[in-house]
N, CA and C atoms as a LAMMPS dump frame, in Angstrom:
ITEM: TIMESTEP
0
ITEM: NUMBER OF ATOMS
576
ITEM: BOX BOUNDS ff ff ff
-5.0000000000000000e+02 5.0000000000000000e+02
-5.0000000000000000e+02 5.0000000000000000e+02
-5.0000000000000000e+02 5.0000000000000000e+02
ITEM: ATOMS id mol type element x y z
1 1 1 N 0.838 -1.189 0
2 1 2 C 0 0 0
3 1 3 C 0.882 1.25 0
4 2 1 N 0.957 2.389 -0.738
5 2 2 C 1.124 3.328 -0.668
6 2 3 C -0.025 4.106 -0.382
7 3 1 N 0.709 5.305 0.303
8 3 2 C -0.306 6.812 1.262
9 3 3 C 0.504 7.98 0.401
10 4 1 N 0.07 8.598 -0.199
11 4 2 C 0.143 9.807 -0.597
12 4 3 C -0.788 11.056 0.265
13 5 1 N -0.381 12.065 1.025
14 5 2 C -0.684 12.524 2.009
15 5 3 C -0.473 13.529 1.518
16 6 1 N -1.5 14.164 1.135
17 6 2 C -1.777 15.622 0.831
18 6 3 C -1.218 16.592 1.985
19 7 1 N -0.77 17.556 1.909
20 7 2 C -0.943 18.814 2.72
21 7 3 C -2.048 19.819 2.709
22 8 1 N -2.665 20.069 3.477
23 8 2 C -3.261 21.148 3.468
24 8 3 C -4.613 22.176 4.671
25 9 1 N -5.118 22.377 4.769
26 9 2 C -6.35 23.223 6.136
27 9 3 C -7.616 22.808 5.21
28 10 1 N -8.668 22.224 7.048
29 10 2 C -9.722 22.273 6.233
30 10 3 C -10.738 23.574 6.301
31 11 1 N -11.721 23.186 5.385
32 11 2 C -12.237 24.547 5.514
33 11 3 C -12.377 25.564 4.423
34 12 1 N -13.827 26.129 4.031
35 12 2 C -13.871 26.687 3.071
36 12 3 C -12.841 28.093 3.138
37 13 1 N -12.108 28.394 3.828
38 13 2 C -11.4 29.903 4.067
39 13 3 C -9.766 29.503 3.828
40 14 1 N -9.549 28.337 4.098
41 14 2 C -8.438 27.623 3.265
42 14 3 C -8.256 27.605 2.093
43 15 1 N -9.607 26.77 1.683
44 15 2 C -9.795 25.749 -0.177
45 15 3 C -8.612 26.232 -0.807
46 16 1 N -8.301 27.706 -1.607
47 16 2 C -7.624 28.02 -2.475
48 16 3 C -6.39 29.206 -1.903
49 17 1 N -5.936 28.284 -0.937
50 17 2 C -4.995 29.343 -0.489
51 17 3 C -3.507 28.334 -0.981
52 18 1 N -2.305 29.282 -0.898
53 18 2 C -1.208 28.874 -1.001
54 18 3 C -0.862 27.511 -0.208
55 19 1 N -1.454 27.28 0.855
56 19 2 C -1.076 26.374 1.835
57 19 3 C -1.669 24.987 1.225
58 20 1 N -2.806 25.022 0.748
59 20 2 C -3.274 24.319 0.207
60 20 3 C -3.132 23.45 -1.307
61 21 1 N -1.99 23.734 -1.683
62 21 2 C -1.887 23.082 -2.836
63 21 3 C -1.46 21.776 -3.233
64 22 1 N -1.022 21.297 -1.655
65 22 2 C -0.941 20.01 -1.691
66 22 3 C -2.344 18.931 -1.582
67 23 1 N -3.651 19.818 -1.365
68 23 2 C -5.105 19.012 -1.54
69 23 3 C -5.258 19.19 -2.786
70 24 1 N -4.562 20.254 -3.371
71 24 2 C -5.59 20.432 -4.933
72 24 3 C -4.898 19.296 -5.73
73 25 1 N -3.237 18.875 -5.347
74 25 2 C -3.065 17.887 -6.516
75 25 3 C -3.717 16.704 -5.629
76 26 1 N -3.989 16.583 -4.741
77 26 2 C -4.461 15.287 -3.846
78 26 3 C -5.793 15.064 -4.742
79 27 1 N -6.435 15.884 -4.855
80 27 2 C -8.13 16.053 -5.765
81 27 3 C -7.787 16.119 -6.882
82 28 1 N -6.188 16.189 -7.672
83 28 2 C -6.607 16.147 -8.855
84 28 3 C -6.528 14.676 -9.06
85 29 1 N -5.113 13.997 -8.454
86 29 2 C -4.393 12.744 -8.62
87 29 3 C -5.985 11.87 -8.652
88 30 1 N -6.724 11.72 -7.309
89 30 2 C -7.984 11.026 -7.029
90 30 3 C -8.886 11.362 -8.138
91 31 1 N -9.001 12.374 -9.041
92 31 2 C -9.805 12.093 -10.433
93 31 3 C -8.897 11.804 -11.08
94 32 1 N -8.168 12.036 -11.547
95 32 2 C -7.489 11.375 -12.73
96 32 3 C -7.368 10.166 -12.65
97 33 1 N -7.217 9.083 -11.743
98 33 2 C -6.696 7.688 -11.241
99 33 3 C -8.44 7.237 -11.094
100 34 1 N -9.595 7.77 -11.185
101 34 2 C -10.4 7.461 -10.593
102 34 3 C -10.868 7.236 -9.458
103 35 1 N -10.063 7.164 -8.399
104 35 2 C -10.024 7.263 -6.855
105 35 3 C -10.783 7.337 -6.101
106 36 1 N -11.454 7.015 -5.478
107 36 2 C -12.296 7.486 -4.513
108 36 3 C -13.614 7.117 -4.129
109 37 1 N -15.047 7.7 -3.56
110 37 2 C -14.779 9.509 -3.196
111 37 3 C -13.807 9.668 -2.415
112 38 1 N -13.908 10.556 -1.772
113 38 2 C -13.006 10.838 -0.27
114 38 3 C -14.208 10.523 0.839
115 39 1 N -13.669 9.925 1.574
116 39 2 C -14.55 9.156 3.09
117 39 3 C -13.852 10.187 4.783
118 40 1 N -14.396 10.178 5.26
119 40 2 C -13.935 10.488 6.427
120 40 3 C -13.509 9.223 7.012
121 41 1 N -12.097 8.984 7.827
122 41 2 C -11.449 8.094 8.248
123 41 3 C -10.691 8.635 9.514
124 42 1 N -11.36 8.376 10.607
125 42 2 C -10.466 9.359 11.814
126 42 3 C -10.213 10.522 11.68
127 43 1 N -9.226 11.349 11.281
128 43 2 C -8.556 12.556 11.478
129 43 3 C -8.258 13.257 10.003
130 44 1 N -9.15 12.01 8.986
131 44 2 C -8.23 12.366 7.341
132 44 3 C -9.832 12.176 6.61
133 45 1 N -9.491 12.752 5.108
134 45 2 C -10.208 12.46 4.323
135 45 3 C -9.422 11.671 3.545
136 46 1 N -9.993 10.275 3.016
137 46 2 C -9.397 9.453 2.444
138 46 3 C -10.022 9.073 1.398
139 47 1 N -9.422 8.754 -0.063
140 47 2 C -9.735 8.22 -1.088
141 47 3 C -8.913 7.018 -1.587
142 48 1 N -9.325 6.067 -1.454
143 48 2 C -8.53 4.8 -1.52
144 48 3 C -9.097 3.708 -2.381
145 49 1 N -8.277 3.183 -3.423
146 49 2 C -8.232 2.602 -4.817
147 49 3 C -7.024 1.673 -5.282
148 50 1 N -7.284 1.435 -6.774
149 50 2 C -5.703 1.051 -6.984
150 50 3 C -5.162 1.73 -8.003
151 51 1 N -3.982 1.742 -8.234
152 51 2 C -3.163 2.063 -9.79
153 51 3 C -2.188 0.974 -10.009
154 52 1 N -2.949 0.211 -11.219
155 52 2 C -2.365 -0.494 -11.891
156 52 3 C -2.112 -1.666 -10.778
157 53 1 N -2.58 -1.972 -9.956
158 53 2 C -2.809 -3.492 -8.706
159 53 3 C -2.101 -2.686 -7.966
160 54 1 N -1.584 -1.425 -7.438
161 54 2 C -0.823 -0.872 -6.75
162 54 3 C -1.812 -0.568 -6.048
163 55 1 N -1.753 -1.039 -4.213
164 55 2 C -3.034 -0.404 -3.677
165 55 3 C -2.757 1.656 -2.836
166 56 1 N -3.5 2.156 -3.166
167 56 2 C -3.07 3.399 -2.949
168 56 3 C -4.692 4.093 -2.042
169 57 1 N -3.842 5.044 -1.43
170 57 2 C -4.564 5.82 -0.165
171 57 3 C -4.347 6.997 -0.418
172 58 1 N -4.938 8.146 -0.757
173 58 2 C -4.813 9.424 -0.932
174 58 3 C -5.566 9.97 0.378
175 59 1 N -4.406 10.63 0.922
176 59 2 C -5.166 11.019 2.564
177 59 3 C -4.876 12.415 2.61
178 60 1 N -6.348 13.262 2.755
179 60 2 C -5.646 14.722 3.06
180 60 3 C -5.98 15.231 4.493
181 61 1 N -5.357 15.317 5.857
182 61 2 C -5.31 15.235 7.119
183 61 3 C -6.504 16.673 7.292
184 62 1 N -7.186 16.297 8.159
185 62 2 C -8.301 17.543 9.001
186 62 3 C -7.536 18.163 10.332
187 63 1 N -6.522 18.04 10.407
188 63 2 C -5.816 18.414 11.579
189 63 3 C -5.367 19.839 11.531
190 64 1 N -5.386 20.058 10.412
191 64 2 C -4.763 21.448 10.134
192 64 3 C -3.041 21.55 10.151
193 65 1 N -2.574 22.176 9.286
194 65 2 C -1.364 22.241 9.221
195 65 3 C -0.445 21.822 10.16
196 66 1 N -0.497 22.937 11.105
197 66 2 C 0.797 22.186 12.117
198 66 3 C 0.641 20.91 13.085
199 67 1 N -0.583 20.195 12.334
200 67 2 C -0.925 19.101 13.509
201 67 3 C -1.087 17.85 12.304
202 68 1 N -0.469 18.099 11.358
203 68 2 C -0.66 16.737 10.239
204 68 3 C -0.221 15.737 10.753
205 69 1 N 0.974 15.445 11.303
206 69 2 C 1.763 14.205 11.625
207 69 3 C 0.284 12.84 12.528
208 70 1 N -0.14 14.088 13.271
209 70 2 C -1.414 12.957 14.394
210 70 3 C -2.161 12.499 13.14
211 71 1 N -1.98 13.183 12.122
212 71 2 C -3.312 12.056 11.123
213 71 3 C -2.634 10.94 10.314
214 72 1 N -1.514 11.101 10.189
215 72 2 C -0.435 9.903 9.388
216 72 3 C -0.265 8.915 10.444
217 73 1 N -0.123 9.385 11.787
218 73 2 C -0.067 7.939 12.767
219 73 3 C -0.848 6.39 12.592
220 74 1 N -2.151 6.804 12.577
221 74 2 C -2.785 5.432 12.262
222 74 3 C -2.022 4.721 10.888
223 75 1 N -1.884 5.1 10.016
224 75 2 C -1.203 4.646 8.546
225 75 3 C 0.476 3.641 8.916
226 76 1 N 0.956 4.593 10.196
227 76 2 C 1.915 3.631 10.677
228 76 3 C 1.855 2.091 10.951
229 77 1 N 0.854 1.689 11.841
230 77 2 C 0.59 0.704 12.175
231 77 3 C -0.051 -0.471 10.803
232 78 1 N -0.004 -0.098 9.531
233 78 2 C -0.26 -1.165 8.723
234 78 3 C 0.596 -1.944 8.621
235 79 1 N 0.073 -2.937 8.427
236 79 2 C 1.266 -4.238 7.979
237 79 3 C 1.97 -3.87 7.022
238 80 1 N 3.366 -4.002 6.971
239 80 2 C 4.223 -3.779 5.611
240 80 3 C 4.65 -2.507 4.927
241 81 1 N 3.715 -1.088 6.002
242 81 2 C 4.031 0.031 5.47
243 81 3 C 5.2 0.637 6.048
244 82 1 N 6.039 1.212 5.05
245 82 2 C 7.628 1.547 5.801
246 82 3 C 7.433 3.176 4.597
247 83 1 N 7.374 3.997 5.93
248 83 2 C 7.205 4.995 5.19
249 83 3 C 8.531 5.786 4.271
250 84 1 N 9.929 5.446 4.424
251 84 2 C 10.886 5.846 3.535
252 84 3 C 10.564 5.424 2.053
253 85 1 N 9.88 4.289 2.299
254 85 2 C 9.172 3.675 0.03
255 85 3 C 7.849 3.974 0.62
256 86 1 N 7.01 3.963 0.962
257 86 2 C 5.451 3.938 0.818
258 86 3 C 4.778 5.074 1.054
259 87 1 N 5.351 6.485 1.588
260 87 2 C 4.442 7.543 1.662
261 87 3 C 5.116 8.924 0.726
262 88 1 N 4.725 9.416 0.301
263 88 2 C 4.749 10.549 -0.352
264 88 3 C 3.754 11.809 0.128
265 89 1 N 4.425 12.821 0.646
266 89 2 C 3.821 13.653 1.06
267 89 3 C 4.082 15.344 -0.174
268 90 1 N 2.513 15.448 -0.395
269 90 2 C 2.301 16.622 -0.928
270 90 3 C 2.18 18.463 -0.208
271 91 1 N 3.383 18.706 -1.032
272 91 2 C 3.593 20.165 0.353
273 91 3 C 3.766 21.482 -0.537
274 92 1 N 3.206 22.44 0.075
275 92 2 C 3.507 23.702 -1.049
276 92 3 C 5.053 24.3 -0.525
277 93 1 N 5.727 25.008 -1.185
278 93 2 C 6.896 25.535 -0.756
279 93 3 C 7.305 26.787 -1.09
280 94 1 N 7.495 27.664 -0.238
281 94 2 C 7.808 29.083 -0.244
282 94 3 C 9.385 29.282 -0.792
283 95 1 N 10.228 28.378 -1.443
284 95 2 C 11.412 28.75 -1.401
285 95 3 C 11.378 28.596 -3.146
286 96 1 N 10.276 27.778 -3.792
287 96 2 C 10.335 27.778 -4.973
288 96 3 C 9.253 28.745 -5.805
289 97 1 N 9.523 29.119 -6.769
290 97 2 C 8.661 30.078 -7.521
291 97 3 C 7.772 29.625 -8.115
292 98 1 N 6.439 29.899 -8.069
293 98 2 C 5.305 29.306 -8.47
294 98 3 C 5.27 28.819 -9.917
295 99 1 N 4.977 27.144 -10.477
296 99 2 C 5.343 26.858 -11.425
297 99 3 C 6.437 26.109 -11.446
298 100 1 N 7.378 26.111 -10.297
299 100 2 C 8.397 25.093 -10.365
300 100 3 C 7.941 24.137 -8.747
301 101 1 N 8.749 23.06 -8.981
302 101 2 C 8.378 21.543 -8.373
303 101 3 C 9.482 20.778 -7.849
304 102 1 N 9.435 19.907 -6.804
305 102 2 C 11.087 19.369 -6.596
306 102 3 C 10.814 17.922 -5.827
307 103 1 N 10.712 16.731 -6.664
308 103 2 C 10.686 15.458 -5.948
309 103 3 C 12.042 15.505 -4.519
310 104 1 N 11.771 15.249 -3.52
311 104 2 C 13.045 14.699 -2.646
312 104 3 C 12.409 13.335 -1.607
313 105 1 N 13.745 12.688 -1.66
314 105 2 C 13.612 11.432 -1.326
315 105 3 C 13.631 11.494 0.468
316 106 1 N 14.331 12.592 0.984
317 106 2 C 14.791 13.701 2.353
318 106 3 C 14.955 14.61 2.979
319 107 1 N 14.844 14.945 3.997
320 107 2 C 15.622 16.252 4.363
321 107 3 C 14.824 17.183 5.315
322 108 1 N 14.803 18.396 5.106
323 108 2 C 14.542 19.089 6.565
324 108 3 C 13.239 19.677 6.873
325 109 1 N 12.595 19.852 7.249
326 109 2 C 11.33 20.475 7.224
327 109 3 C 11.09 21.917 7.268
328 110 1 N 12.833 22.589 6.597
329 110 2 C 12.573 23.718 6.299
330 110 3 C 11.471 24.374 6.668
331 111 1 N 11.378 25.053 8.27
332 111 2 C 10.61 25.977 8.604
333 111 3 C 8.81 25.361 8.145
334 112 1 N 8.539 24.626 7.311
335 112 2 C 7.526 24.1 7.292
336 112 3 C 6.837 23.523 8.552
337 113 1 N 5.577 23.619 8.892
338 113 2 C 4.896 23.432 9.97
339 113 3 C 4.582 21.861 9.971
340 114 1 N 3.989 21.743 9.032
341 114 2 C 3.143 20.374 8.395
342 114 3 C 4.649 19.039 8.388
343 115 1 N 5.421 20.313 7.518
344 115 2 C 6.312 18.797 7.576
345 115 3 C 7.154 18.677 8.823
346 116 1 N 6.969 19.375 9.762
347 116 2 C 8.037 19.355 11.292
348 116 3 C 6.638 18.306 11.989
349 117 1 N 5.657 18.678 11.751
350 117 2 C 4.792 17.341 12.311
351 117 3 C 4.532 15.896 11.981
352 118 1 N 4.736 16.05 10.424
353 118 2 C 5.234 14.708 10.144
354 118 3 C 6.514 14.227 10.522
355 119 1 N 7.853 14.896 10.72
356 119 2 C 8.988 14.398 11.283
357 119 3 C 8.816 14.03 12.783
358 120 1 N 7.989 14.52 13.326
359 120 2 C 8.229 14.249 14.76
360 120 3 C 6.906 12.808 14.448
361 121 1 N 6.171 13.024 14.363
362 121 2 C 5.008 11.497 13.919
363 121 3 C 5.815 10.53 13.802
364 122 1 N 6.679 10.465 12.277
365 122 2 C 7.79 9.79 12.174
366 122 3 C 8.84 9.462 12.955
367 123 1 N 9.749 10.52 13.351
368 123 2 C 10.38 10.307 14.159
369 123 3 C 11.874 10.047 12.978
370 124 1 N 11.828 10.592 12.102
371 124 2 C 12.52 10.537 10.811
372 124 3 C 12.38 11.181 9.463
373 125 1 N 13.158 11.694 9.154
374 125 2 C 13.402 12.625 7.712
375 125 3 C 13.352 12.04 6.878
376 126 1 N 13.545 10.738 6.98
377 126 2 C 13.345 9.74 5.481
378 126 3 C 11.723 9.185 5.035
379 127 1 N 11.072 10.301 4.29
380 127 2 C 10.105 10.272 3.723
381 127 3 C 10.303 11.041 2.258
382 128 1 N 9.54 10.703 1.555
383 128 2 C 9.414 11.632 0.407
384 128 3 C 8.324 12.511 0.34
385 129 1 N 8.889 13.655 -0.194
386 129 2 C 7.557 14.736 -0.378
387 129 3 C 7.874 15.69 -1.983
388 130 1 N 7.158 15.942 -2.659
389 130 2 C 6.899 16.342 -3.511
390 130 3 C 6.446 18.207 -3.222
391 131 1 N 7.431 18.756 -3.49
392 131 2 C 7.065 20.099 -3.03
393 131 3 C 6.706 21.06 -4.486
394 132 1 N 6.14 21.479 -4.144
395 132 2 C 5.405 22.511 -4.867
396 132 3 C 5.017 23.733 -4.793
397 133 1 N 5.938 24.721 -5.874
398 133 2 C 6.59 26.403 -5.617
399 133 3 C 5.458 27.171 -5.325
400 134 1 N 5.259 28.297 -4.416
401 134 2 C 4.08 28.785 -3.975
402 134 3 C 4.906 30.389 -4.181
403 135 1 N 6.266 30.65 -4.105
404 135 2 C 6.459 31.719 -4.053
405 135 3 C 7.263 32.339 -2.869
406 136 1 N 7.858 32.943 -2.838
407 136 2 C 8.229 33.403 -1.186
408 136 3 C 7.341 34.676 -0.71
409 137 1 N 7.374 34.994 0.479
410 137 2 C 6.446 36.131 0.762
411 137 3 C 7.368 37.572 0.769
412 138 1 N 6.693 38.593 -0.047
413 138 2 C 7.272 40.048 -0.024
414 138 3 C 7.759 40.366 0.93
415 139 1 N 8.834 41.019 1.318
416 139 2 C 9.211 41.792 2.571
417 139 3 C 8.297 42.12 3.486
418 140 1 N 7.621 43.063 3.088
419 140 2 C 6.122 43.457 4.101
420 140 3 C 4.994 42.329 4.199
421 141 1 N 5.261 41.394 3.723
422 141 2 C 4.341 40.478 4.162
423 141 3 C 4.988 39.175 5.033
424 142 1 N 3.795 38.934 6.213
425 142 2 C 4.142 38.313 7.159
426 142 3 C 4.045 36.663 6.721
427 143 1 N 4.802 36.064 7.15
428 143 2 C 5.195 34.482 6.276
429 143 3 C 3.6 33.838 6.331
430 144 1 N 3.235 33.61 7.473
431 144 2 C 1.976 33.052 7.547
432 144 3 C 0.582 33.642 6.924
433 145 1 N 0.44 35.255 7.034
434 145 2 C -0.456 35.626 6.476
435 145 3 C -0.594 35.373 4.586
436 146 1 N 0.948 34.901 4.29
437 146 2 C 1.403 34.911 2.515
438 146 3 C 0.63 33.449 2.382
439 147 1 N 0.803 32.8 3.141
440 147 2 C 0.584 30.674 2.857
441 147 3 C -1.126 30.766 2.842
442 148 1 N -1.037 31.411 4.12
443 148 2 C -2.832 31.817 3.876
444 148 3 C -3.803 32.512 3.015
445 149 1 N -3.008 32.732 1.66
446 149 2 C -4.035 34.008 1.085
447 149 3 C -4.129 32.838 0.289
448 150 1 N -4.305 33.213 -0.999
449 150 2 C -4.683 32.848 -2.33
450 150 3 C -3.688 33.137 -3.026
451 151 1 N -3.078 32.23 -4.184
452 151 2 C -1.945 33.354 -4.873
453 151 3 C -2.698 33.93 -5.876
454 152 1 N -1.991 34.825 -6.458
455 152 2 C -2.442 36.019 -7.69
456 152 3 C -2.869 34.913 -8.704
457 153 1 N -4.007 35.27 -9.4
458 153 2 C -4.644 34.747 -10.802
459 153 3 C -2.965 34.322 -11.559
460 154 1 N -1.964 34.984 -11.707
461 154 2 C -1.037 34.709 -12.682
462 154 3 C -0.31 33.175 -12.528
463 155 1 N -0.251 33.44 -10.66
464 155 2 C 0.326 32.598 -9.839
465 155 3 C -0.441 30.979 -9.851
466 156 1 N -1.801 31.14 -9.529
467 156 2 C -1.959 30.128 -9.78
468 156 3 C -2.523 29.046 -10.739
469 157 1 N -2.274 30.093 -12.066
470 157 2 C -2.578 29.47 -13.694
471 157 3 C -0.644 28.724 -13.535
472 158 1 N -0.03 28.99 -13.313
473 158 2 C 1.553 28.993 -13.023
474 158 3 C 1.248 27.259 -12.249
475 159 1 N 0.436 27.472 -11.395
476 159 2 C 0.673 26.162 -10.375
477 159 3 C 0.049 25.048 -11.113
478 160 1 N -0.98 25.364 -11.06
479 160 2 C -2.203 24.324 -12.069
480 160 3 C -1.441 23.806 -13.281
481 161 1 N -1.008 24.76 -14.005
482 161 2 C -0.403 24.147 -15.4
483 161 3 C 0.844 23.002 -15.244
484 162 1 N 1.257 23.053 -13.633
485 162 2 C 2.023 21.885 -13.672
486 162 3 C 1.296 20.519 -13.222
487 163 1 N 0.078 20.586 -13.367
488 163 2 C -0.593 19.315 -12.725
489 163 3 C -0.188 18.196 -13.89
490 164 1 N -0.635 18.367 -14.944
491 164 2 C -0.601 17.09 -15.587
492 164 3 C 1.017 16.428 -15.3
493 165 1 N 2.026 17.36 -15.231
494 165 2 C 3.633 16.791 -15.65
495 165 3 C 3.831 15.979 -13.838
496 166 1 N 2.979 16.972 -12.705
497 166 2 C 2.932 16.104 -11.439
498 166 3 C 2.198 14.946 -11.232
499 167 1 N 1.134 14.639 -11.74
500 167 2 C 0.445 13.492 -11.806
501 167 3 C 1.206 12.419 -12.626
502 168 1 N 1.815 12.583 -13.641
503 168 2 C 2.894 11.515 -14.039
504 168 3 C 3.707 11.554 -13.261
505 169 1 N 4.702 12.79 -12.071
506 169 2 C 5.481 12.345 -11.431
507 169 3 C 5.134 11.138 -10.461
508 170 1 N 3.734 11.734 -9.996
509 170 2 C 3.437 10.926 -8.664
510 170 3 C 3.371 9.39 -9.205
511 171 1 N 3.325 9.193 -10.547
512 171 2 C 2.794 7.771 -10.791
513 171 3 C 4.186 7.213 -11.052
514 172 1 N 5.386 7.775 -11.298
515 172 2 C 6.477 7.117 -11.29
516 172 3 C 6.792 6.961 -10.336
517 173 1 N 6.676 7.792 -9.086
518 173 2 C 7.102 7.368 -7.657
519 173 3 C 6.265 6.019 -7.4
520 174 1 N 4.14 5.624 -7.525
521 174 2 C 4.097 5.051 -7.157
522 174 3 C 4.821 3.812 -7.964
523 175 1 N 4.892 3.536 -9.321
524 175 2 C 5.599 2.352 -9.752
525 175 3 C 6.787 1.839 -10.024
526 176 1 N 8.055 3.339 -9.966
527 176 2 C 9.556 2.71 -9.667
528 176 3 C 10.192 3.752 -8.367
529 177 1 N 9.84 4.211 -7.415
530 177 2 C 10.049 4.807 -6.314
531 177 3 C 10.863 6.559 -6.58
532 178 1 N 11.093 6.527 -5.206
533 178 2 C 11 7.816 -5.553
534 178 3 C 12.434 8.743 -5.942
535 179 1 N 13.736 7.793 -6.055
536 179 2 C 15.054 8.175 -7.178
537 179 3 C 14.308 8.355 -8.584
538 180 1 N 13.472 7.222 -8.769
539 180 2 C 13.381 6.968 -10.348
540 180 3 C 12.307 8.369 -10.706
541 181 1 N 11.362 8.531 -9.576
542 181 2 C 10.719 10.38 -9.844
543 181 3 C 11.568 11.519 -9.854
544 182 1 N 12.96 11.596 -8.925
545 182 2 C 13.788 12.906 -8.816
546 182 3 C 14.801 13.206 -10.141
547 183 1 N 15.162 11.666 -10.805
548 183 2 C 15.742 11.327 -11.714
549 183 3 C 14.882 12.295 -13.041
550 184 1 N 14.199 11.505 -13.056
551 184 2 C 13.285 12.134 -14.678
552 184 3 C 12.737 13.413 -14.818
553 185 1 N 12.291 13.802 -13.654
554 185 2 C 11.321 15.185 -13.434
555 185 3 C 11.961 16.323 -12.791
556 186 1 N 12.93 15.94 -11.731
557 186 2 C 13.603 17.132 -11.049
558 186 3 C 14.818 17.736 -12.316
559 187 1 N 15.626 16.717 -13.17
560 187 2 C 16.111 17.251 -14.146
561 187 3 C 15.567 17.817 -15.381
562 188 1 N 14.501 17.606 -16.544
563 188 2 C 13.821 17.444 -16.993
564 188 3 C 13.36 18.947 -16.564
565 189 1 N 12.869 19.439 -15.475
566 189 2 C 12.284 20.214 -15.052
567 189 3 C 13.631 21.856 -14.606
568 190 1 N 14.442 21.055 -14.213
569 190 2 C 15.825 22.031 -13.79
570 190 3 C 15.868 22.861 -15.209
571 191 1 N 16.133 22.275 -16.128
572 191 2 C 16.656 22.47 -17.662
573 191 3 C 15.562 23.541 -18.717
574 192 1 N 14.525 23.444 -17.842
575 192 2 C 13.551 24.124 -18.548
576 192 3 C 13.47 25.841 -18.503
């Protein structure tokens, strides 16, 4: 089983904010794959299916940002799930410019809220997450009030237009892991 674990707040005052762009590919991946619906499951909304006999869980946590990790806990306890190959977490990122994307197999939770709660859940950096450029925030704007808005109409025709090239990423992670996604797409994508 793979868990692909959206990032994002629930709540209509969320839906289309910067913070959130790890539900919108979570909702796109679950139509495109056919997926679903989404069910309430403890602490998550879950859409769970297969790709290609691959059994897959698209979970986007109700915990709210800095409390994601408590909704990935239950997912621990499955038989056979080892989250360094089996979870992929979807995250927006302030360090990349809207329109650009960065498979990683590791690493830090860079000031991220969501992903410092999945590290401590875990109890380990070895997860993969799929980050996705939101922009950094202007000088005069305060970091949190920037994740919370909406980005500009320009910004997020910029984000969207990378869905289709991310939905093939995510499907190479689920069927040759997640080197064989940083390999094809993080270069591929550098060069552009």
């Amino acid at each position: 089983m793979k868990v692909i674990f959206g990032l994002g707040n629930p709540g209509p005052e969320y839906e289309r904010t910067r913070h959130n762009v790890g539900w919108w590919l979570a909702d796109q991946l679950a139509a495109e794959w056919g997926i679903g619906p989404f069910r309430r499951v403890g602490r998550s909304r879950v859409a769970a299916g297969r790709v290609d006999e691959i059994g897959v869980r698209i979970v986007e946590p109700l915990t709210y940002m800095n409390r994601s990790g408590t909704a990935l806990v239950p997912w621990l306890g499955e038989p056979g799930f080892e989250p360094s190959r089996d979870l992929l977490v979807l995250v927006d990122d302030v360090a990349l410019e809207p329109g650009r994307f960065r498979f990683r197999a590791r690493g830090s939770a860079g000031g991220h809220n969501g992903l410092k709660s999945i590290e401590a859940a875990l109890r380990s950096r070895e997860y993969a997450r799929l980050r996705i450029g939101v922009g950094a925030s202007p000088p005069s704007v305060d970091l949190a009030d920037w994740v919370l808005s909406p980005p500009l109409p320009d910004e997020e025709e910029r984000i969207l237009a990378l869905f289709p090239e991310l939905v093939d990423g995510v499907r190479v992670w689920l069927m040759e892991g997640i080197e064989a996604a940083m390999n094809r797409f993080n270069r591929r994508h550098d060069t552009e």
